[in-house]
Z-matrix of the N, CA and C atoms (Angstrom, degrees):
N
C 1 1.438
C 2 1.537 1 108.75
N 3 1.281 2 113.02 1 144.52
C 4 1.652 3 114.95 2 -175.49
C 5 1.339 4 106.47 3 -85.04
N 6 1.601 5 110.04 4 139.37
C 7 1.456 6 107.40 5 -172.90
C 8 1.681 7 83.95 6 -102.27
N 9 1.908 8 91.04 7 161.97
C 10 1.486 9 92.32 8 172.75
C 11 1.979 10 98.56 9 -133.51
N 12 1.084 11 75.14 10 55.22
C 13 2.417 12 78.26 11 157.76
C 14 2.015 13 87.41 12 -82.42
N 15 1.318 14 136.55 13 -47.67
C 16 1.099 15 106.11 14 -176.86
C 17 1.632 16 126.16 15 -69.05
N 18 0.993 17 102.48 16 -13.93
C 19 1.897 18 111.36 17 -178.32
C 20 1.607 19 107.87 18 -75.69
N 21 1.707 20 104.82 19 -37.86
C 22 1.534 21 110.16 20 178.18
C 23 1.746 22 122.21 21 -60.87
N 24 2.248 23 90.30 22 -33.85
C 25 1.283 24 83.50 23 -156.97
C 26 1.725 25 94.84 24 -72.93
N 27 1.358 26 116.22 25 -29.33
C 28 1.651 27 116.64 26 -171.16
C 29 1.680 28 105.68 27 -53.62
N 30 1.380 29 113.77 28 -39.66
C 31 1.493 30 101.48 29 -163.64
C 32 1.621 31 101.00 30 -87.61
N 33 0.870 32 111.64 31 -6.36
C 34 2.059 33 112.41 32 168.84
C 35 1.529 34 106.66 33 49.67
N 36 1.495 35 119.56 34 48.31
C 37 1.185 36 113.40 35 -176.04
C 38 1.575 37 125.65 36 -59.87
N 39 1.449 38 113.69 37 173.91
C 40 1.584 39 113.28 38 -167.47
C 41 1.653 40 99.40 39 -85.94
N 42 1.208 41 103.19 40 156.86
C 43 1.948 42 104.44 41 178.44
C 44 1.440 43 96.77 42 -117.26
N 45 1.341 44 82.50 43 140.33
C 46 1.563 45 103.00 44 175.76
C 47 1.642 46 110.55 45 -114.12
N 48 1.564 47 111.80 46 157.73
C 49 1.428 48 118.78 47 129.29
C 50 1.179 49 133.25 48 -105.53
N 51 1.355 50 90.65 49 141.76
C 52 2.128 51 104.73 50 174.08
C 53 0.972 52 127.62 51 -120.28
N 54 1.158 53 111.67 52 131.16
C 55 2.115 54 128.60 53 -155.71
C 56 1.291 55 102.10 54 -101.51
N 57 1.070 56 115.18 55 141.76
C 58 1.925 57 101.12 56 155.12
C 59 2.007 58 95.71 57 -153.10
N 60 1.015 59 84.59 58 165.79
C 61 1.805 60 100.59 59 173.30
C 62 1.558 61 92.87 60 -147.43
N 63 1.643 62 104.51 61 150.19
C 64 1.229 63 143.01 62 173.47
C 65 1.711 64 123.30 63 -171.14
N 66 1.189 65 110.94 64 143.76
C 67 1.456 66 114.48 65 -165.94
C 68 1.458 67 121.21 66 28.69
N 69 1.184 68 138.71 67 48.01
C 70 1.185 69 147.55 68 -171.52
C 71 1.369 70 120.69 69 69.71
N 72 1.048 71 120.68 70 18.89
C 73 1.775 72 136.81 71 175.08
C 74 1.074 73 135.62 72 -98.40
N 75 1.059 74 122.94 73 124.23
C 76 1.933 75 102.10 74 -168.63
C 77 1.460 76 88.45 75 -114.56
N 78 1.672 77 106.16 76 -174.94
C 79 1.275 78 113.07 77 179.63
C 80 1.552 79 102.92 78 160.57
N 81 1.633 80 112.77 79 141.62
C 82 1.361 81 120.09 80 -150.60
C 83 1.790 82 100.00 81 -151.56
N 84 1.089 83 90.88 82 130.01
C 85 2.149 84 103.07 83 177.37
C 86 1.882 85 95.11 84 -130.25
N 87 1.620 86 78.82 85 163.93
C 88 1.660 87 120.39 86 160.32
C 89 1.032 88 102.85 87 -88.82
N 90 1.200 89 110.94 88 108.02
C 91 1.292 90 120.86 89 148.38
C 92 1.968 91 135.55 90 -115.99
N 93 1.359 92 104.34 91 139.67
C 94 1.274 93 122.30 92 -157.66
C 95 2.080 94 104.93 93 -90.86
N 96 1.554 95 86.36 94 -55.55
C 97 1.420 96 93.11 95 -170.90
C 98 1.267 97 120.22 96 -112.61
N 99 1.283 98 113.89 97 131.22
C 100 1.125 99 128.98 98 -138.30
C 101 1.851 100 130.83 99 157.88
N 102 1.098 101 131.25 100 123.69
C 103 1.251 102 147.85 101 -155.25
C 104 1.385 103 150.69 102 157.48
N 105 1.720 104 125.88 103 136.59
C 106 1.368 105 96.41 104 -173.93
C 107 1.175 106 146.96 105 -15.01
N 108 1.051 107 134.87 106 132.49
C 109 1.874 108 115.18 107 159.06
C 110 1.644 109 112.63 108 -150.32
N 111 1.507 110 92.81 109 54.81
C 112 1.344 111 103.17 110 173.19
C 113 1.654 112 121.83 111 159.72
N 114 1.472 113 112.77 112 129.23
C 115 1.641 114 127.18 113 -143.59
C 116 1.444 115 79.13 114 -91.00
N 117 1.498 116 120.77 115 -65.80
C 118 1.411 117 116.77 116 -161.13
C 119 1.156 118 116.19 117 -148.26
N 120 1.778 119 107.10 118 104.07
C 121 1.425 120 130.15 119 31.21
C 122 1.712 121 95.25 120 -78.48
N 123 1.472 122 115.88 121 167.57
C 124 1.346 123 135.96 122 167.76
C 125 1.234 124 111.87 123 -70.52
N 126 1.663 125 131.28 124 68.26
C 127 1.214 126 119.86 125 -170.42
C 128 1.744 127 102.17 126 -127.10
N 129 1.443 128 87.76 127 142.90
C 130 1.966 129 117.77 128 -167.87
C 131 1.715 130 98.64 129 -98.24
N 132 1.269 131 127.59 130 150.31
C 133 1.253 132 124.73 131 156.31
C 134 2.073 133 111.95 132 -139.46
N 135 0.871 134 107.16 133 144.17
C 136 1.525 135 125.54 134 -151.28
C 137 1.565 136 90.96 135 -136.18
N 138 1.490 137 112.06 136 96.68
C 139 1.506 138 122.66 137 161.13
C 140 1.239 139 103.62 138 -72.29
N 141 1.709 140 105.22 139 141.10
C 142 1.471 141 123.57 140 177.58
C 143 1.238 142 102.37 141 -114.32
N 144 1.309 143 117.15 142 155.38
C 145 1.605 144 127.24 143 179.81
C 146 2.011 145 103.58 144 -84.58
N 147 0.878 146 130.10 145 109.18
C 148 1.487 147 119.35 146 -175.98
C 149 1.385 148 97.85 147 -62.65
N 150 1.300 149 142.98 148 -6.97
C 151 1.695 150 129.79 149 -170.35
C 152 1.847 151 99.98 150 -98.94
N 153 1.657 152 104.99 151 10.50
C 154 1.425 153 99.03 152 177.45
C 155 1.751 154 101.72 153 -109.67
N 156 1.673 155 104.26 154 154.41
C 157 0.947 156 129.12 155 158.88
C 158 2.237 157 101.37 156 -21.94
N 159 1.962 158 83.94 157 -92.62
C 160 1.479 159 87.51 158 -179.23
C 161 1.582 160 131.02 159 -12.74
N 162 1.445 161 100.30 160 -49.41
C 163 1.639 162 103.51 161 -168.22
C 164 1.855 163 96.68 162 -59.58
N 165 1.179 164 114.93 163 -43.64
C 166 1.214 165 120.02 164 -161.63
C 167 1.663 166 106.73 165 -42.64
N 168 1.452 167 87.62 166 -73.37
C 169 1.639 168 95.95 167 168.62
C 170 1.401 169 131.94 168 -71.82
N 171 1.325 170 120.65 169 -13.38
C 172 1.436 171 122.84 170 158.52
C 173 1.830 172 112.21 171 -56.42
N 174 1.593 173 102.34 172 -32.57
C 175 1.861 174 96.19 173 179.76
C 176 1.595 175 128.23 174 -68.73
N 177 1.604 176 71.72 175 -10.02
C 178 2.046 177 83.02 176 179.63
C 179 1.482 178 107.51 177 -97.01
N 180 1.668 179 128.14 178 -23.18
C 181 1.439 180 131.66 179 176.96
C 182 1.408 181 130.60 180 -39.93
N 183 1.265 182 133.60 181 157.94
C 184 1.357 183 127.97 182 142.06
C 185 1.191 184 118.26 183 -80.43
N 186 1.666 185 118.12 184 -37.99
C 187 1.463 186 125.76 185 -169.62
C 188 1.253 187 109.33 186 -133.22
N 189 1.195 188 100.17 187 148.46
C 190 1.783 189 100.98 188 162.20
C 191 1.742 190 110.17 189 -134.59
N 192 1.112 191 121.54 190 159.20
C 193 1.267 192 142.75 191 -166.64
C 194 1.183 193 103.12 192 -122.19
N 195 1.780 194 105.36 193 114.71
C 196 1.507 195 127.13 194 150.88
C 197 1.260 196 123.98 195 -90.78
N 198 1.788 197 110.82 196 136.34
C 199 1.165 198 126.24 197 -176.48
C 200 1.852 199 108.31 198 -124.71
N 201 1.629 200 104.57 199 126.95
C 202 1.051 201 104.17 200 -171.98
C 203 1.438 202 99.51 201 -102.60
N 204 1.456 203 118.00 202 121.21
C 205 1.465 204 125.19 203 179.17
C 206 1.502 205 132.96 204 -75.32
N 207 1.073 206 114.96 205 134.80
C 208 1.730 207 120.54 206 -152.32
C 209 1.281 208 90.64 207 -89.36
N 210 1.817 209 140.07 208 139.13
C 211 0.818 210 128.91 209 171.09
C 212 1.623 211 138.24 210 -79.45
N 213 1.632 212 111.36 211 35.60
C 214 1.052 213 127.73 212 175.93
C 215 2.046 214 93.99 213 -115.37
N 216 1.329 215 104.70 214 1.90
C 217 1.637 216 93.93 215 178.98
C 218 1.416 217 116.84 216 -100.24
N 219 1.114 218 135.23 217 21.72
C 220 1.190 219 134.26 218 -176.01
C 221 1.637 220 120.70 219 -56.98
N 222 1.465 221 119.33 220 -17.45
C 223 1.336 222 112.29 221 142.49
C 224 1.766 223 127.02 222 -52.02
N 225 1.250 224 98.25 223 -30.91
C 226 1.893 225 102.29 224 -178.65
C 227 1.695 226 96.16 225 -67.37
N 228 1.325 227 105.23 226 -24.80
C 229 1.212 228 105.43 227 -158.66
C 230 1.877 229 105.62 228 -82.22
N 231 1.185 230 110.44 229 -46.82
C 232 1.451 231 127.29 230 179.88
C 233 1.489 232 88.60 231 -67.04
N 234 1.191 233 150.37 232 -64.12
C 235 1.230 234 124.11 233 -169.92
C 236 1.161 235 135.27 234 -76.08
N 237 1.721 236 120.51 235 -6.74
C 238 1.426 237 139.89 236 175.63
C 239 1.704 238 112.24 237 -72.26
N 240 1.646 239 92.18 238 -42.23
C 241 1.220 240 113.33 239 -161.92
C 242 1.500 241 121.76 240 -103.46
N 243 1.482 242 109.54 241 -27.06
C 244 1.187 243 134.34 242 160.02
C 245 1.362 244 146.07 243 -87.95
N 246 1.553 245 111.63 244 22.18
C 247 1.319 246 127.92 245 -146.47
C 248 1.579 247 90.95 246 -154.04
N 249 1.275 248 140.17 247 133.89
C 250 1.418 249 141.20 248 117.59
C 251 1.711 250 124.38 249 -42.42
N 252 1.432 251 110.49 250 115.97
C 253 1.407 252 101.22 251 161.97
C 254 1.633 253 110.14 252 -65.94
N 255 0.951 254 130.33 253 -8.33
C 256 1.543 255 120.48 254 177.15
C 257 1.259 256 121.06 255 -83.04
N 258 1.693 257 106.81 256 14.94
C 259 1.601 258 102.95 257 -165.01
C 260 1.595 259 95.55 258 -132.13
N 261 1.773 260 102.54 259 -45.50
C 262 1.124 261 113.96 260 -142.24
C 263 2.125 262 95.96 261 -136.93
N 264 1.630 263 99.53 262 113.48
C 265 1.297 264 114.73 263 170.92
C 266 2.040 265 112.54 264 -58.77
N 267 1.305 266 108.15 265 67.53
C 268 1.654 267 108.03 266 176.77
C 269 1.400 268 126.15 267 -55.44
N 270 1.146 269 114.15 268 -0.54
C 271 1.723 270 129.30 269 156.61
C 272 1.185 271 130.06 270 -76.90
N 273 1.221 272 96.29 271 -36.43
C 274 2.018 273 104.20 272 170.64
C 275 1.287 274 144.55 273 -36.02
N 276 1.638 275 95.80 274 -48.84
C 277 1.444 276 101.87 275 173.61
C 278 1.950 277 98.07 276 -118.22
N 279 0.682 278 105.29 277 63.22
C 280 1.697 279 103.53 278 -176.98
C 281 1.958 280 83.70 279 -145.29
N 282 1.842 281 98.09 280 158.08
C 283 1.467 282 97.41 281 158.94
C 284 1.801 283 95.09 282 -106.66
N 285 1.642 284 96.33 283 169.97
C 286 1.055 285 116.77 284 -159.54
C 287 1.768 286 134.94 285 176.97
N 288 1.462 287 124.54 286 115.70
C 289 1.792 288 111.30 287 -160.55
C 290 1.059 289 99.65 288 -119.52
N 291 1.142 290 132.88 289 148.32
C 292 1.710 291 170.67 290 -175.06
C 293 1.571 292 69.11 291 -48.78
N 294 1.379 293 117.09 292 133.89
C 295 1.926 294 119.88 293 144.10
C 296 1.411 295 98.09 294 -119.90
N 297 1.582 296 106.21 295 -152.14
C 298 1.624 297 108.60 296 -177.94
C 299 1.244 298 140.08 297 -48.14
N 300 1.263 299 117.47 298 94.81
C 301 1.572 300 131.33 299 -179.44
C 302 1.506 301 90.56 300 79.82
N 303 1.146 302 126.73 301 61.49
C 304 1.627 303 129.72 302 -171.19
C 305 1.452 304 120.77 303 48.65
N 306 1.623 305 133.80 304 -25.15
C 307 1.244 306 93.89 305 146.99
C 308 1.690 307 142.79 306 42.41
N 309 1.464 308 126.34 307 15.87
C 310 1.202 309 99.72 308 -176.81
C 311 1.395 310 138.18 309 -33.31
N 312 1.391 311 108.30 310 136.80
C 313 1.721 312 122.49 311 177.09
C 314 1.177 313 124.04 312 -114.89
N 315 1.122 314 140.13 313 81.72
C 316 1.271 315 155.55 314 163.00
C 317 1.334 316 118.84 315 -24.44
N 318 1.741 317 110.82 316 86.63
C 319 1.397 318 151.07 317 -173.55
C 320 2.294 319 99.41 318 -40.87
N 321 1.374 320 106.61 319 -39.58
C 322 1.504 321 100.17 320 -171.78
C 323 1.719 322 106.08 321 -107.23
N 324 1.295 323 125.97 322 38.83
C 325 1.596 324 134.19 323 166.62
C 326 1.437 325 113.43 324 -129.46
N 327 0.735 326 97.26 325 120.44
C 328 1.631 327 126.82 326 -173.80
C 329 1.710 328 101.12 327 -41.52
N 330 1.464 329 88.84 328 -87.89
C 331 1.688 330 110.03 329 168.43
C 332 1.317 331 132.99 330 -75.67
N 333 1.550 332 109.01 331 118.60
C 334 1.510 333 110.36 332 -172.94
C 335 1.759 334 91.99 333 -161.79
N 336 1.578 335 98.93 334 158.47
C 337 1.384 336 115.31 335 158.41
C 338 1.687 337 97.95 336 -151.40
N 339 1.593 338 89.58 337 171.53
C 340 1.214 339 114.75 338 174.63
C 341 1.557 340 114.52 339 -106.40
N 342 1.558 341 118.85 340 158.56
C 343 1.634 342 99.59 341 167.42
C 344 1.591 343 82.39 342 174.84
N 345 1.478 344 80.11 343 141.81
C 346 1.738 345 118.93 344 -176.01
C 347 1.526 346 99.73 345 -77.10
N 348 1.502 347 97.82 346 134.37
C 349 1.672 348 103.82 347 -167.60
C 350 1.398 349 101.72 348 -73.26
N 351 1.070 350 114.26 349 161.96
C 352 1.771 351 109.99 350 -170.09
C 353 1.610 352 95.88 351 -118.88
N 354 1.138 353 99.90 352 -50.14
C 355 1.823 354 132.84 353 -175.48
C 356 0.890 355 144.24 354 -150.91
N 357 1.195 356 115.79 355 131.90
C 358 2.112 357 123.39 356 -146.77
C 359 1.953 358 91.44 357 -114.27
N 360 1.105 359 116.06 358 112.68
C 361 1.568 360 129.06 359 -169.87
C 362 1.638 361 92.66 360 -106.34
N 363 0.911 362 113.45 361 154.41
C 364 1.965 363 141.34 362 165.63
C 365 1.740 364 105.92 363 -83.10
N 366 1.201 365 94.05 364 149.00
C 367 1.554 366 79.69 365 -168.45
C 368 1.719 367 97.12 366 -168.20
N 369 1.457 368 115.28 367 49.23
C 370 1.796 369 101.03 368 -160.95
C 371 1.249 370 129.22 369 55.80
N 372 1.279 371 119.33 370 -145.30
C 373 1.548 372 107.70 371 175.15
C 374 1.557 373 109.79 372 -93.87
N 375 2.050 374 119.84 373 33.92
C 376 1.376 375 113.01 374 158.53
C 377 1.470 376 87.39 375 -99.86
N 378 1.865 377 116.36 376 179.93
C 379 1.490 378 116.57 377 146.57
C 380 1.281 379 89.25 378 -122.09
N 381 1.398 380 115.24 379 163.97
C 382 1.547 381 125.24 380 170.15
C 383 1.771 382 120.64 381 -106.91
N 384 1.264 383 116.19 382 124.59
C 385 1.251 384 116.67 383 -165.23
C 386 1.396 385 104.42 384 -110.94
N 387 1.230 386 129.40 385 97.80
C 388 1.635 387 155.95 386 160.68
C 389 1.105 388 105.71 387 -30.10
N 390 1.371 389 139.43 388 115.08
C 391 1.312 390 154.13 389 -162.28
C 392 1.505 391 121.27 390 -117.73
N 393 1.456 392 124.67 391 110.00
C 394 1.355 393 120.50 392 167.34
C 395 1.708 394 116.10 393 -100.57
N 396 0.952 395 137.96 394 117.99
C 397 1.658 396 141.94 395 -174.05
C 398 1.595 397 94.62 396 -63.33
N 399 0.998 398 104.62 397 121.42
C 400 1.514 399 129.94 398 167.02
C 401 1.882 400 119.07 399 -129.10
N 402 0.820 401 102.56 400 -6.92
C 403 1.691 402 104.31 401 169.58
C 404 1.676 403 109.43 402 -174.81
N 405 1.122 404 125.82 403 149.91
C 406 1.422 405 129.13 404 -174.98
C 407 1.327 406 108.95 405 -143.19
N 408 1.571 407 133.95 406 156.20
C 409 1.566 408 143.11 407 161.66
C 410 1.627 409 102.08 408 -35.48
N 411 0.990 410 125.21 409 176.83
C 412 1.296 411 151.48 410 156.90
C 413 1.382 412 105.76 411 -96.63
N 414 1.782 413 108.22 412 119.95
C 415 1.783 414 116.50 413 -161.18
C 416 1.467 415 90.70 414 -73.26
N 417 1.353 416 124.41 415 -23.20
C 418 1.681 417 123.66 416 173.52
C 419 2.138 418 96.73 417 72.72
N 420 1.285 419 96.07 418 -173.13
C 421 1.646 420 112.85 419 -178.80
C 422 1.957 421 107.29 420 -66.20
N 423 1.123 422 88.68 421 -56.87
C 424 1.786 423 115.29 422 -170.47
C 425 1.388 424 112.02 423 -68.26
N 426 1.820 425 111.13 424 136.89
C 427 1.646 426 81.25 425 173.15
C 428 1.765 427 105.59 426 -90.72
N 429 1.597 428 105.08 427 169.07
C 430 1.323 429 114.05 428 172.93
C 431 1.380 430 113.10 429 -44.05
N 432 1.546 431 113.81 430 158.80
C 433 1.371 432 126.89 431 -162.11
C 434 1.580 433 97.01 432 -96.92
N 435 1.237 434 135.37 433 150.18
C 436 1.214 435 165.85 434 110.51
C 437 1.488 436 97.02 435 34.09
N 438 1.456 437 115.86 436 107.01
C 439 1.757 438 109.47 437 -172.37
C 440 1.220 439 94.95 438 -79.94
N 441 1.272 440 125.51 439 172.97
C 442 1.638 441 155.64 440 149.08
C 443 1.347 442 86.49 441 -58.75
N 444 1.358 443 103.06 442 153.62
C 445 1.287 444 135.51 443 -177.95
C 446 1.544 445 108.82 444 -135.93
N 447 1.618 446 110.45 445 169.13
C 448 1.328 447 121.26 446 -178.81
C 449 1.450 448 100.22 447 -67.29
N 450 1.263 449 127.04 448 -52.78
C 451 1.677 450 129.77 449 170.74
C 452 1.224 451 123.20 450 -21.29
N 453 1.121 452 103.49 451 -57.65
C 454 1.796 453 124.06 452 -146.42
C 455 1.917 454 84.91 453 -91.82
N 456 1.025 455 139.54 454 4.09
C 457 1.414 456 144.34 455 174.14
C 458 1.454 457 112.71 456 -124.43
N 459 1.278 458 136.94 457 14.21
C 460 1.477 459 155.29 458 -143.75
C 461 1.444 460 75.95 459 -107.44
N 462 1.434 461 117.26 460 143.41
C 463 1.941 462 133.71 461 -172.34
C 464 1.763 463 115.79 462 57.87
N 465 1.726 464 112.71 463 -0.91
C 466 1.274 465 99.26 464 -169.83
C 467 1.776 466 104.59 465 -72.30
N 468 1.166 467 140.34 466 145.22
C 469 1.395 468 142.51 467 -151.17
C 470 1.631 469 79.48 468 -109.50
N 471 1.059 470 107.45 469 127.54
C 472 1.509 471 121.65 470 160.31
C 473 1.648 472 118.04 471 -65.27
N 474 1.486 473 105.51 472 151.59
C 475 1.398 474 108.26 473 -176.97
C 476 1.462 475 109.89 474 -73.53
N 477 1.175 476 123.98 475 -21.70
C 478 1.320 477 129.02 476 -172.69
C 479 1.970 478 100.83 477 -142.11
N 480 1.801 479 91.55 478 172.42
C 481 1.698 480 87.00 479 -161.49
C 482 1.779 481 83.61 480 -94.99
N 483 1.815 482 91.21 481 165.95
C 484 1.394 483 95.78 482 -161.62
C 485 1.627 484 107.46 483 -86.57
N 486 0.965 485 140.37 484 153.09
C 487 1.563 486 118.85 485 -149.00
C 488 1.876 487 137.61 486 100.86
N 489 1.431 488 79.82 487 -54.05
C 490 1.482 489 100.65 488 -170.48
C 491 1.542 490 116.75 489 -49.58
N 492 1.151 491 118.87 490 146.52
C 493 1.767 492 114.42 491 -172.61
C 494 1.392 493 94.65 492 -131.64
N 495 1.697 494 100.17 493 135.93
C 496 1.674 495 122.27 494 168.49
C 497 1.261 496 113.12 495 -74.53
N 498 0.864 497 99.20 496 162.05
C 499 1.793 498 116.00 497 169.26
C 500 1.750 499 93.35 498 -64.01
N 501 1.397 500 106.65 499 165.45
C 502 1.436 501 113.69 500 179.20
C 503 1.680 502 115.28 501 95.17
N 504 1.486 503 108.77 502 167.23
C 505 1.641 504 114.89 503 169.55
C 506 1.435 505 112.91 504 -73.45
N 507 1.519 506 111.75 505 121.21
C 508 1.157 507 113.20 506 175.13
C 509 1.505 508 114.03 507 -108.43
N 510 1.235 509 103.26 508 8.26
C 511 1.877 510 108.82 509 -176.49
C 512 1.357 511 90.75 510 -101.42
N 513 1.051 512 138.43 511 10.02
C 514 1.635 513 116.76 512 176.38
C 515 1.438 514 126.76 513 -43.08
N 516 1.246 515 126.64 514 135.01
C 517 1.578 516 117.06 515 173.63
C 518 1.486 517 84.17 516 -128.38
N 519 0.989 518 121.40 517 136.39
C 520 1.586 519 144.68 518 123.73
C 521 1.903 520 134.17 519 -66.06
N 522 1.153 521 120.70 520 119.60
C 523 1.580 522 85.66 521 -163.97
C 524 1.807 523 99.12 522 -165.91
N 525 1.904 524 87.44 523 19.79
C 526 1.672 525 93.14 524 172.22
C 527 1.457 526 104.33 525 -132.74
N 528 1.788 527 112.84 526 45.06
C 529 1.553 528 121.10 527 152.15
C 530 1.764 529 101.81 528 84.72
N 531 1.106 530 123.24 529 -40.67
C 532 1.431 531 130.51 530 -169.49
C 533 1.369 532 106.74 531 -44.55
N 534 1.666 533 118.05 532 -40.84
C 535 1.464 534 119.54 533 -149.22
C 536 1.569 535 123.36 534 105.59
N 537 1.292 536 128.77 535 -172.91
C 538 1.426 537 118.51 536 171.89
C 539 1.601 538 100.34 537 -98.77
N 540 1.120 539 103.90 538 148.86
C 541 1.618 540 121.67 539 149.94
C 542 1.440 541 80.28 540 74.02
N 543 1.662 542 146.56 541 62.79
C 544 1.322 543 156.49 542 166.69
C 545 1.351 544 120.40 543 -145.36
């Protein structure tokens, strides 16, 4: 089967973070893949790695929160991406406010929205989480800064190995708007 680390590295995609809260839990990833795919309705989808924390608690969410990373944040990035939530509380030393249904929102990124999962897709060892915009940053005076790129994250060591599978359902489909675990 053809691998594509060379197809990824050409298209230099933008990095994100993704927030979610459920039952009193928070939890936050790097995420790579991910992007519009659809004018009308305005809906975003944000593959999760199932061997992360996040996904776990993203299956129980209504919403999750995208953060588009400024390319002077590559610490947000090393610790999103470089960190296990199973080890390591990544909220602690970061600022940061409760958004929808907790939702963390990451107080120092410009660009972000929120959006109620519509639909939870299969995706290998990503899942894809179907995005409706329900709240966004303030576009402010300035435009947004210069995203992170796939480049500018090239040697960051992942918190977990790439592959790796959690305990839990990883075949979940969602696919009657509610979200998972709703």
């Amino acid at each position: 089967m053809p691998d594509l680390v060379e197809f990824a590295d050409a298209s230099d995609g933008t990095m994100y973070v993704v927030t979610a809260a459920s039952g009193g839990t928070r939890a936050g990833c790097l995420v790579e893949y991910a992007s519009p795919c659809s004018i009308d309705p305005p809906y975003f989808v944000a593959w999760l790695s199932t061997a992360n924390r996040t996904y776990d608690v993203a299956r129980d969410a209504r919403y999750l929160t995208v953060h588009v990373l400024g390319r002077e944040q590559r610490d947000l990035a090393e610790l999103f991406g470089g960190q296990t939530g199973d080890a390591v509380d990544k909220f602690a030393e970061i600022a940061w406010r409760a958004g929808r249904e907790g939702s963390p929102v990451l107080s120092d990124v410009r660009s972000w929205f929120t959006g109620r999962i519509e639909r939870v897709l299969p995706g290998g060892d990503h899942v894809g989480f179907v995005l409706l915009p329900v709240e966004h940053a303030d576009p402010g005076a300035e435009p947004p800064p210069a995203p992170l790129r796939h480049r500018h994250v090239q040697g960051l060591e992942a918190g977990h190995a790439s592959g790796e599978q959690r305990d839990g359902d990883s075949d979940l489909v969602r696919m009657d708007g509610r979200g998972p675990g709703h």
